[in-house]
C-alpha positions as CSV (number, residue, x, y, z in Angstrom):
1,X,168.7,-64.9,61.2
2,X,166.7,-66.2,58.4
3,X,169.9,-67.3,56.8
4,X,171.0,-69.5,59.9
5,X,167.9,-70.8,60.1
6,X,167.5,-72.3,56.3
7,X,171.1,-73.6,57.1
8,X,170.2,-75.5,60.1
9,X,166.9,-76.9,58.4
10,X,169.2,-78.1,55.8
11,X,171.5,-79.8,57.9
12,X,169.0,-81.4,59.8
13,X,167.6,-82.6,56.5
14,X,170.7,-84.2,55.4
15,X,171.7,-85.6,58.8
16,X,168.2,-87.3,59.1
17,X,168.9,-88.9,55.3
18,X,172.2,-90.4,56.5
19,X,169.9,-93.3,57.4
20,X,168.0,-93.5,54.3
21,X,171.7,-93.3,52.7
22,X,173.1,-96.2,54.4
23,X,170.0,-98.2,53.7
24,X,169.4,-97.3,49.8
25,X,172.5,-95.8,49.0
26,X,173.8,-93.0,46.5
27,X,172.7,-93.5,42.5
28,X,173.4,-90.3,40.0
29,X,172.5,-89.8,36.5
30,X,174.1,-89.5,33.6
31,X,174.1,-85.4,33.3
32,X,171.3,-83.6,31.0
33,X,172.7,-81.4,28.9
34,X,169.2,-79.5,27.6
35,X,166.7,-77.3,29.4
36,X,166.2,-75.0,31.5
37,X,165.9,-75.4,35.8
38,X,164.3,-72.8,38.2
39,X,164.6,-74.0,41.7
40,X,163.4,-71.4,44.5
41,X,163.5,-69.0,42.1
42,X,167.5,-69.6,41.6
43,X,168.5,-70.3,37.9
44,X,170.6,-73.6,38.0
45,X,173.3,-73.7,35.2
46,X,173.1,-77.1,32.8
47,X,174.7,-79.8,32.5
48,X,172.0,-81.3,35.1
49,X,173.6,-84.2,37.4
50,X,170.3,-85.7,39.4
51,X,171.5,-87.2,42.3
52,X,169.4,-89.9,44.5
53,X,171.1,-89.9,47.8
54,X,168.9,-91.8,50.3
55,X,165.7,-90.8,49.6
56,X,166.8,-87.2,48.8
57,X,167.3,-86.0,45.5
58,X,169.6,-83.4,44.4
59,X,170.4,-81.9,40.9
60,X,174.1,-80.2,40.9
61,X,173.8,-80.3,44.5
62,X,171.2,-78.8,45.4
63,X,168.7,-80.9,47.8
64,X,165.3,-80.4,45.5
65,X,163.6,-83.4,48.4
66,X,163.6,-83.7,51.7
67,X,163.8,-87.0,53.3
68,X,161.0,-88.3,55.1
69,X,161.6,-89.0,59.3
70,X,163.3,-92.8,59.6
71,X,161.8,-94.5,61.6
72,X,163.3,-97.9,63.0
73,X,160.9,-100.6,64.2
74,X,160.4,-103.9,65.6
75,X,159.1,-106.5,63.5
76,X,155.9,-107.8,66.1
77,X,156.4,-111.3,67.0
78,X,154.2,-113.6,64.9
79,X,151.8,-116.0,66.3
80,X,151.1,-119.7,64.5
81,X,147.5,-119.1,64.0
82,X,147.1,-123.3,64.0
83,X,145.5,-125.6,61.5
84,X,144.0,-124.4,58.7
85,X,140.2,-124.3,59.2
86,X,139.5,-124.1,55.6
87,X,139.7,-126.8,52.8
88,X,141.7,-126.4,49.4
89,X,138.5,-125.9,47.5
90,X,137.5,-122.7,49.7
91,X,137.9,-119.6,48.0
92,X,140.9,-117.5,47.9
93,X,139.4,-114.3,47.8
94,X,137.4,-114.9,51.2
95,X,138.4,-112.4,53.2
96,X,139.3,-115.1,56.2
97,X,141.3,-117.0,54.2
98,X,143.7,-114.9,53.3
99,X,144.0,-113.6,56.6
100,X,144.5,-116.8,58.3
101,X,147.4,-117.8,55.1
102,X,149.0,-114.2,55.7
103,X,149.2,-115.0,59.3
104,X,150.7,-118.5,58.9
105,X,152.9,-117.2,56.4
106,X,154.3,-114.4,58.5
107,X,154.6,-116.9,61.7
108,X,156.4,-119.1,59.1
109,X,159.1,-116.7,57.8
110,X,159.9,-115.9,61.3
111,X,160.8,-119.6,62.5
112,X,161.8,-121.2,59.3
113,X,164.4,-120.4,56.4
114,X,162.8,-119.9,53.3
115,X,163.1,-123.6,51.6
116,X,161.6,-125.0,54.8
117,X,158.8,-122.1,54.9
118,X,157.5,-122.9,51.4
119,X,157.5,-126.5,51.9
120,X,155.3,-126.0,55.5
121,X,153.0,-123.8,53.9
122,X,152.6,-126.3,50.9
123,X,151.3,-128.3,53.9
124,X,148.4,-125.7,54.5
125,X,146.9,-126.7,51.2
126,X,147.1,-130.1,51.5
């Protein structure tokens, strides 16, 4: 019973990562022919290939990560905050400020393409 179980929580951790896969993708190591590797108190034999698949990593195979839940969401709708009501010689670090240029910024990705974005939010500053 306990055998079926670890099975099942390994295939639910590998079909959960086939998310993660298609978004990052597969990378592997070159293999590591030195030391020694213990994993859940299971000797596994060298050469070591490390394996990033998704956000799971694997050496020889063997799923040493689990993948963390995916989660899709929706970007939230951003809302032009207006006119700046700060002048160019306001501090940056003021806490307002850079809320107000995040939010303009955000609202400004969202309706513009990138050239036209930078060139609206140079207009902030003027």
């Amino acid at each position: 019973m306990i055998l079926i179980k670890f099975f099942f929580v390994i295939f639910c951790l590998v079909e959960s990562n086939a998310d993660y896969i298609a978004e990052f993708g597969i990378d592997r190591g070159r293999p590591i022919e030195t030391g020694f590797l213990f994993w859940e108190g299971k000797y596994i034999e060298a050469p070591y290939v490390v394996e990033r698949r998704g956000l799971m990593i694997f050496v020889n195979g063997v799923a040493v990560t689990a993948a963390p839940p995916f989660h899709f969401y929706e970007v939230p709708k951003a809302v032009d905050p207006g006119p700046a009501h700060f002048k160019a010689t306001d501090f940056l670090d003021d806490r307002e400020v850079q809320d107000f240029l995040q939010a303009k910024w955000s609202y400004l990705q969202q309706q513009y393409d990138e050239e036209e974005a930078i060139r609206k939010m140079g207009e902030v500053y003027a």
